[in-house]
BAMAR-483789 format. One record per atom (N, C-alpha, C): atom name; x, y, z; residue number from 1. Coordinates in Angstrom, 1 decimal, padded with zeros to 4 digits, always signed. Each point is the difference from the previous one (the first is absolute). Layout:
N
+------+--------+--------+--------+-----+
| atom |      x |      y |      z |   n |
+------+--------+--------+--------+-----+
|   CA |      X |      Y |      Z | NUM |
...
+------+--------+--------+--------+-----+
% end
This chain:
81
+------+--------+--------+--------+-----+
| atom |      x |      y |      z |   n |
+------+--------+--------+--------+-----+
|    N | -012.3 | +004.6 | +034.4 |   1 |
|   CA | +001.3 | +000.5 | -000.4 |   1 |
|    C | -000.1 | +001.5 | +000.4 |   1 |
|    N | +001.3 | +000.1 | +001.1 |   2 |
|   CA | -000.4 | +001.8 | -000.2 |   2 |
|    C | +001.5 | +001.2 | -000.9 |   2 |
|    N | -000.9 | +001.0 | -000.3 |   3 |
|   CA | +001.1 | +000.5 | -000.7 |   3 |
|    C | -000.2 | +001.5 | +000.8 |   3 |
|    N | +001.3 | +000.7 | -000.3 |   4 |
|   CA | -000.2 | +001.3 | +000.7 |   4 |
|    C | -000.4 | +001.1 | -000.9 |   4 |
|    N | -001.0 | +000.5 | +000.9 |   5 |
|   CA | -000.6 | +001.7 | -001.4 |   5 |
|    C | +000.1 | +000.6 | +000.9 |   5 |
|    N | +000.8 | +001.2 | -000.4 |   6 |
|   CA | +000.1 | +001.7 | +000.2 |   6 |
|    C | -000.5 | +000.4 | +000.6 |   6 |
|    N | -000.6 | +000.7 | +001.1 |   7 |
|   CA | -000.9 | +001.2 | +000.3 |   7 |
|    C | +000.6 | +000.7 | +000.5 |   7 |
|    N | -000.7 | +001.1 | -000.1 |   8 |
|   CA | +000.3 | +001.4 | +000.6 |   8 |
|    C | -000.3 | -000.6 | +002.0 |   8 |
|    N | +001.1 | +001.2 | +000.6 |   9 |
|   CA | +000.0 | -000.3 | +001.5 |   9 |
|    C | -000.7 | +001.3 | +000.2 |   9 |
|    N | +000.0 | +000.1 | +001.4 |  10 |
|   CA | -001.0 | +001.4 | +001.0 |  10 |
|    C | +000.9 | +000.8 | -000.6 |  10 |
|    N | +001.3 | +000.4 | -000.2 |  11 |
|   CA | +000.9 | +001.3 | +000.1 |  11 |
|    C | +000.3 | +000.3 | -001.6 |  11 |
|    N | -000.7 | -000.9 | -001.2 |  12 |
|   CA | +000.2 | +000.1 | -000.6 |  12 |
|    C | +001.2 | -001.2 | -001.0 |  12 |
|    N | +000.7 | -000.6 | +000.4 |  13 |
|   CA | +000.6 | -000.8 | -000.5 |  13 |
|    C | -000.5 | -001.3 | -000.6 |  13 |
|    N | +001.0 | -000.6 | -000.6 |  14 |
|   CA | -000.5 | -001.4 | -000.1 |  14 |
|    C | +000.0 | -000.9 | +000.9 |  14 |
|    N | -000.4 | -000.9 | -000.2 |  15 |
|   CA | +000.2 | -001.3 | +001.4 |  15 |
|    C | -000.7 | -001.3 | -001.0 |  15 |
|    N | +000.4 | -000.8 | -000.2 |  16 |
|   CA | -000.4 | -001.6 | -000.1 |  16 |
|    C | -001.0 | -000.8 | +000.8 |  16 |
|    N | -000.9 | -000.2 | -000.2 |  17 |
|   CA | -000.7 | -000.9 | +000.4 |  17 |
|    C | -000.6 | -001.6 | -000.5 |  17 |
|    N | -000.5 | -000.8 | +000.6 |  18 |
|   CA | -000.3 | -001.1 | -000.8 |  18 |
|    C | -001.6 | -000.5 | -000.4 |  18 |
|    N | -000.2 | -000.2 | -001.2 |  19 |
|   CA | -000.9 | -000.5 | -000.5 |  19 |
|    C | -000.3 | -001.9 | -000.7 |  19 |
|    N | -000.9 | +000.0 | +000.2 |  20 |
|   CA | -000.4 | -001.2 | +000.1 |  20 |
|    C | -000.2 | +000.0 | -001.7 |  20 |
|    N | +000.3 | -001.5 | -001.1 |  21 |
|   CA | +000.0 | -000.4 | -001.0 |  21 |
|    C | -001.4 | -000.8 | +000.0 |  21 |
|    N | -000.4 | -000.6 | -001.2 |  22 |
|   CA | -000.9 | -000.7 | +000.0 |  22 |
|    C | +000.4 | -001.5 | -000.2 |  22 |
|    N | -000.4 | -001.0 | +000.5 |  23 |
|   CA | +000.8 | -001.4 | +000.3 |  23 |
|    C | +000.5 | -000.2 | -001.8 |  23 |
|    N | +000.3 | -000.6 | -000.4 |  24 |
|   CA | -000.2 | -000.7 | -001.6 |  24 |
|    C | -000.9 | -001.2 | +000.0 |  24 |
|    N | -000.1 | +000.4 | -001.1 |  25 |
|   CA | -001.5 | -000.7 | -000.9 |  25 |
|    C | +000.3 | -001.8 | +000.5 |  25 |
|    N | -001.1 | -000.5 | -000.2 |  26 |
|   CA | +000.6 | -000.9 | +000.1 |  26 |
|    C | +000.1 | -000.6 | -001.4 |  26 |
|    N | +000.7 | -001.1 | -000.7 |  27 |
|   CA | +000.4 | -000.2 | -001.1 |  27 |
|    C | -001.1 | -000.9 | -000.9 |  27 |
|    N | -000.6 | +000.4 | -001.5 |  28 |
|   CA | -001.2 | -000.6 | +000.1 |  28 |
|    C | +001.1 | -001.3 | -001.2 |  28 |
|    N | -000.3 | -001.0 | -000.1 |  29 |
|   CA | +000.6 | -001.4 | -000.3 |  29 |
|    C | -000.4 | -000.8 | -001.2 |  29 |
|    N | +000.4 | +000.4 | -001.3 |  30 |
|   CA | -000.4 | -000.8 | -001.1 |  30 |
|    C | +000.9 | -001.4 | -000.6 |  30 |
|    N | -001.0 | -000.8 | -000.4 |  31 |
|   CA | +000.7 | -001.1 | -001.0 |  31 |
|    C | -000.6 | +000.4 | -000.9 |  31 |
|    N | +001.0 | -000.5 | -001.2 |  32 |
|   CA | -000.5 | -000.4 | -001.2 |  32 |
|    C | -000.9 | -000.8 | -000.4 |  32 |
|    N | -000.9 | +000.1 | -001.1 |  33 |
|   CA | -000.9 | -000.4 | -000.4 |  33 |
|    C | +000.6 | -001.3 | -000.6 |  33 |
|    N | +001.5 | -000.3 | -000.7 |  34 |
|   CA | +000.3 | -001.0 | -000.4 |  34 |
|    C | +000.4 | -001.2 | +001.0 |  34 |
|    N | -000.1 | +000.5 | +001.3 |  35 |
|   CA | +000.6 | -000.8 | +001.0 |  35 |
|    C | -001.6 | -000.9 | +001.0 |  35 |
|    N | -000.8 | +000.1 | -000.9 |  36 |
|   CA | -001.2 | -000.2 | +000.6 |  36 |
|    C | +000.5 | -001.7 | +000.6 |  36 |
|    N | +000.3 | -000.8 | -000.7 |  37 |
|   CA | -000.4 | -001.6 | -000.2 |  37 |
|    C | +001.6 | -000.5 | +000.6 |  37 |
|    N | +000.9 | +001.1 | +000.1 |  38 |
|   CA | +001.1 | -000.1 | +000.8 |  38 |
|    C | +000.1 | -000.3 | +001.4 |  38 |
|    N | +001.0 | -001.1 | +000.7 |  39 |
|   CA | -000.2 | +000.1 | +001.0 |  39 |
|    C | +001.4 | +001.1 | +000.7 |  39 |
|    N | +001.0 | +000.5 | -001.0 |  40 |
|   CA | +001.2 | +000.4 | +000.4 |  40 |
|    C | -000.1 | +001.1 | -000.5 |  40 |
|    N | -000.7 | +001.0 | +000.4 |  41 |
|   CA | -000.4 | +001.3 | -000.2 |  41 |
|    C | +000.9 | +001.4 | +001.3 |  41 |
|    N | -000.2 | +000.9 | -000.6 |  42 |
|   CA | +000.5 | +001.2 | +000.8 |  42 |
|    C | -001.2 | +000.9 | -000.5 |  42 |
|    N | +000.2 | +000.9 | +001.0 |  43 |
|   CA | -000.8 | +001.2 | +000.1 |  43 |
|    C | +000.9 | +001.2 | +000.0 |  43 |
|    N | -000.5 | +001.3 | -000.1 |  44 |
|   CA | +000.6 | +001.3 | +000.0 |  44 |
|    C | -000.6 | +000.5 | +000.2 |  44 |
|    N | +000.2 | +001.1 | +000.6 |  45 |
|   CA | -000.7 | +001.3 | +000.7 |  45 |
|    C | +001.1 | +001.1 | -000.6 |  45 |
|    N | -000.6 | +001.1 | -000.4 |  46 |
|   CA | +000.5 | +001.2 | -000.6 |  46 |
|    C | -000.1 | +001.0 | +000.7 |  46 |
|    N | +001.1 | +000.5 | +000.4 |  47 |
|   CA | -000.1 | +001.9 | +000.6 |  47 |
|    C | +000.5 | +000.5 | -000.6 |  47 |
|    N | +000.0 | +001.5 | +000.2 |  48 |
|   CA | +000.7 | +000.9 | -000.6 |  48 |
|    C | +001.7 | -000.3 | -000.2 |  48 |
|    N | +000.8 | -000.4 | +000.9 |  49 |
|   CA | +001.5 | +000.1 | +000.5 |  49 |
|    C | +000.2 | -001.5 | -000.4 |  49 |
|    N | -000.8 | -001.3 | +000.2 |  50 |
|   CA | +000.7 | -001.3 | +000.2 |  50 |
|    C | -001.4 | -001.5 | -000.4 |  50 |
|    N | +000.5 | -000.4 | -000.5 |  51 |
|   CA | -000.5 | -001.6 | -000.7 |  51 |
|    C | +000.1 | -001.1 | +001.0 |  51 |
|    N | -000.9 | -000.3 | +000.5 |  52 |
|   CA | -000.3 | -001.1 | +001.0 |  52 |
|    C | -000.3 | -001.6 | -000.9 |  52 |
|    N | +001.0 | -001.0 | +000.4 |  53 |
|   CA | -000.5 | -000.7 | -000.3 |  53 |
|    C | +000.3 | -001.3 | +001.2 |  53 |
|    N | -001.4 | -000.9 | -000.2 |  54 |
|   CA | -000.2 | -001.2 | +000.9 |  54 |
|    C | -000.4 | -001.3 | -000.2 |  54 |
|    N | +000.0 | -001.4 | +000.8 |  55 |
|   CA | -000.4 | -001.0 | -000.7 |  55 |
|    C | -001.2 | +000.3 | +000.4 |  55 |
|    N | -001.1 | -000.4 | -001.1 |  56 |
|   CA | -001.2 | -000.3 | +000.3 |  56 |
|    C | -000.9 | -001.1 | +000.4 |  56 |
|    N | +001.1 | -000.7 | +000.5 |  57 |
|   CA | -000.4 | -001.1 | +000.2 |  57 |
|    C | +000.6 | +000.0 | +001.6 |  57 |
|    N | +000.7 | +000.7 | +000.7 |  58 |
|   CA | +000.9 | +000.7 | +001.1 |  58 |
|    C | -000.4 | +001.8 | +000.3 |  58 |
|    N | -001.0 | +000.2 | +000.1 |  59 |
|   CA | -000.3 | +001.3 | -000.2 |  59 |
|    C | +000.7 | +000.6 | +001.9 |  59 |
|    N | -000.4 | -000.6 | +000.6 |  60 |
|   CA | +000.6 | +000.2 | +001.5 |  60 |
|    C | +001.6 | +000.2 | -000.4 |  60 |
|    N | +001.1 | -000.5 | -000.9 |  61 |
|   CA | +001.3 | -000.3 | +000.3 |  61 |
|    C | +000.5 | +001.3 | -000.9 |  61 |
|    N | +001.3 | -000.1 | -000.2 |  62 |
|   CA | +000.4 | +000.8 | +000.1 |  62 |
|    C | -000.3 | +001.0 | -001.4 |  62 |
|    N | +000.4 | +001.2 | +000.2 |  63 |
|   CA | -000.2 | +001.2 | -001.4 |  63 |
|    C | +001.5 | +000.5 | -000.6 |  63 |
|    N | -000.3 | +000.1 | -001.4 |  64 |
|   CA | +001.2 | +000.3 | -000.5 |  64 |
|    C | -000.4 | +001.4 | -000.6 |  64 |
|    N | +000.5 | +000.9 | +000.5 |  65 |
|   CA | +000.0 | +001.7 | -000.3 |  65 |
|    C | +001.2 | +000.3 | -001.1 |  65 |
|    N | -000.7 | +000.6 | -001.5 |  66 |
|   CA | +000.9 | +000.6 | -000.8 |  66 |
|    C | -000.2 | +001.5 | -000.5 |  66 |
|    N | +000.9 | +000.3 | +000.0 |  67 |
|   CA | +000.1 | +001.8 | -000.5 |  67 |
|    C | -000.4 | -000.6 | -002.0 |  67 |
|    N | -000.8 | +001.4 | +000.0 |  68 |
|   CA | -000.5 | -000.7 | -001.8 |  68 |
|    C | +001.4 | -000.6 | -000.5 |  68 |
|    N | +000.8 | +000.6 | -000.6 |  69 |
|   CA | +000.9 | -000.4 | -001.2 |  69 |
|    C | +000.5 | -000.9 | +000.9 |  69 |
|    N | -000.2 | -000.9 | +000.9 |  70 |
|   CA | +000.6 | -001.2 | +000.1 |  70 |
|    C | -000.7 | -000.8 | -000.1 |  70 |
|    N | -001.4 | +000.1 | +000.1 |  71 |
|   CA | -001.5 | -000.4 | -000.4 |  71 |
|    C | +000.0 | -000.3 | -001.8 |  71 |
|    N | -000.3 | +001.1 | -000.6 |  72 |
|   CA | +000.3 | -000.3 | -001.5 |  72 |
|    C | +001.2 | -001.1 | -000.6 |  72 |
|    N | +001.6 | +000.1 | +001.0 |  73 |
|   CA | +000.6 | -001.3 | -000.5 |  73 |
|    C | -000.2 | -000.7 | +000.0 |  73 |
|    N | -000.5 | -000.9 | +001.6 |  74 |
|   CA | -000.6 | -001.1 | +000.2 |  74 |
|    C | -000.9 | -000.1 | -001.1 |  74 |
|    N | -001.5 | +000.4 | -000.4 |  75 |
|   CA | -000.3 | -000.4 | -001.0 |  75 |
|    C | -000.1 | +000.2 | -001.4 |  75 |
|    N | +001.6 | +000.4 | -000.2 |  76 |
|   CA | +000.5 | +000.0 | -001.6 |  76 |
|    C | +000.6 | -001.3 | +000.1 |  76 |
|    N | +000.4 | -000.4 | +001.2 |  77 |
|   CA | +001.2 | -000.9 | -000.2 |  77 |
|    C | -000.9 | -001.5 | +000.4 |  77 |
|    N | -001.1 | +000.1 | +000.7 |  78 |
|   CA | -000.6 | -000.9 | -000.2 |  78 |
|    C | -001.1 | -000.8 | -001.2 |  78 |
|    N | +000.0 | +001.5 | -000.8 |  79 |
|   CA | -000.6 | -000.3 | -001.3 |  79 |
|    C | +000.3 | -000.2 | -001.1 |  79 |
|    N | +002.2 | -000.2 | +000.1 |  80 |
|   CA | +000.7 | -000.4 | -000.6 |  80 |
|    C | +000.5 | +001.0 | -001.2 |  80 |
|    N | -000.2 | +001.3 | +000.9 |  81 |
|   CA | +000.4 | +001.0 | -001.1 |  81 |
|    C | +001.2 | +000.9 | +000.7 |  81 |
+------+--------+--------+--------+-----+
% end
């Protein structure tokens, strides 16, 4: 990803240049300990910004990306609260 930073030019000015980002992490992937003996499990992966969740039983298919407080409804609302 590149983003632009400032520097100073030969005459004194500013001028924009581009710098290089570091890739993202790659996402590390937990189950639950109560889903051991499960065969219909999901997994999550936590970053800073968003809540990954996948089948684990489907780990190749697809990913469902949530911003936290949409993360916390889903599981209020799956825990019937």
């Amino acid at each position: 990803m590149d983003t632009d930073t400032p520097r100073r030019g030969p005459h004194g000015g500013v001028r924009k240049s581009r710098t290089r980002q570091a890739a993202p992490a790659v996402p590390a992937w937990s189950t639950s300990s109560h889903s051991a003996a499960e065969t219909s499990c999901v997994e999550v992966a936590v970053s800073a910004r968003v809540v990954r969740v996948r089948d684990s039983a489907h780990r190749e298919g697809a990913v469902l990306g949530l911003a936290a407080p949409a993360w916390v409804a889903l599981v209020r609302s799956a825990a019937g609260g």
